[in-house]
N, C-alpha and C positions, 0 to 999 in steps of 0.2 A: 627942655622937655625932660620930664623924669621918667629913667626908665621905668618899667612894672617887672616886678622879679615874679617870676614863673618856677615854681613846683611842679612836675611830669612824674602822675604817677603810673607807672607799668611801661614795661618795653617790651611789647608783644610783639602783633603782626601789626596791630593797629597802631601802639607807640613807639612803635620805629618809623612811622610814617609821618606822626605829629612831632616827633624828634629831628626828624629829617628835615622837615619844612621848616620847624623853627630855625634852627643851625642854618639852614638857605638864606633863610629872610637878615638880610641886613640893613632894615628901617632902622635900627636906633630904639625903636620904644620899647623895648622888653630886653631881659637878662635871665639865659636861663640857669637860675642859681640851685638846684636839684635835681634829681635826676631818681625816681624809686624802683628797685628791682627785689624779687623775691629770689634770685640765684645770679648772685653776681659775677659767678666764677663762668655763665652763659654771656658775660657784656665785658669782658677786660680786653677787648679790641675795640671796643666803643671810643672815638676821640672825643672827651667834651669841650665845647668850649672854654674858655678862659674863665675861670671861677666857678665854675659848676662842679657839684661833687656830686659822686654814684655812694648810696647808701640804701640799707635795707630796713631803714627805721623812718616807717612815715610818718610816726607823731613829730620827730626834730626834725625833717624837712616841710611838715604841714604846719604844725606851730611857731616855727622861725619867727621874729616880729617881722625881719625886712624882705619876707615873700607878700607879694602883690597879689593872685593868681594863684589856686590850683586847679590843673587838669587830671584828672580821674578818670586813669583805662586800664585798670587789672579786671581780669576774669574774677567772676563771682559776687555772693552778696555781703558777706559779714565784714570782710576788711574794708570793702570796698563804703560801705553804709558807716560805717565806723570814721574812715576819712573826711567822706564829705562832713557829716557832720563836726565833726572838729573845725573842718576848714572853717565852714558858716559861725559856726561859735565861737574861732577866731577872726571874724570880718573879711575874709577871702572871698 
């Protein structure tokens, strides 16, 4: 089975909860390879998994070729319209 690489963008109230479950869930089928924050220096306690990286550049974690997946949970409309559509125009 091939894992699906997952992009998580924001680590709010709501993507610490999608974060959390991912990081719980040990099925095998996903790999969470990003990780998006707008203030990183609020997540340097964060443990990620094994190969996941915390960055603040969501076009190199959205456009990646070997992400599978993006999840899209920042507040607001422009970054936020700006990702997804990149994701779709890059087949995510």
């Amino acid at each position: 089975m091939n894992n699906k690489r997952i992009t998580l963008l924001g680590l709010g109230t709501i993507g610490q909860v999608v974060f959390d479950e991912l990081v719980a869930s040990t099925n095998g089928a996903w790999q969470l390879a990003w990780v998006v924050v707008k203030h990183p220096e609020r997540h340097q306690t964060v443990l990620l998994p094994t190969g996941a990286q915390l960055t603040t550049d969501w076009r190199r974690a959205v456009e990646d070729p070997t992400v599978d997946v993006v999840i899209e949970l920042i507040g607001g409309i422009g970054v936020a319209k700006e990702a997804v559509t990149s994701a779709l125009l890059h087949g995510k």
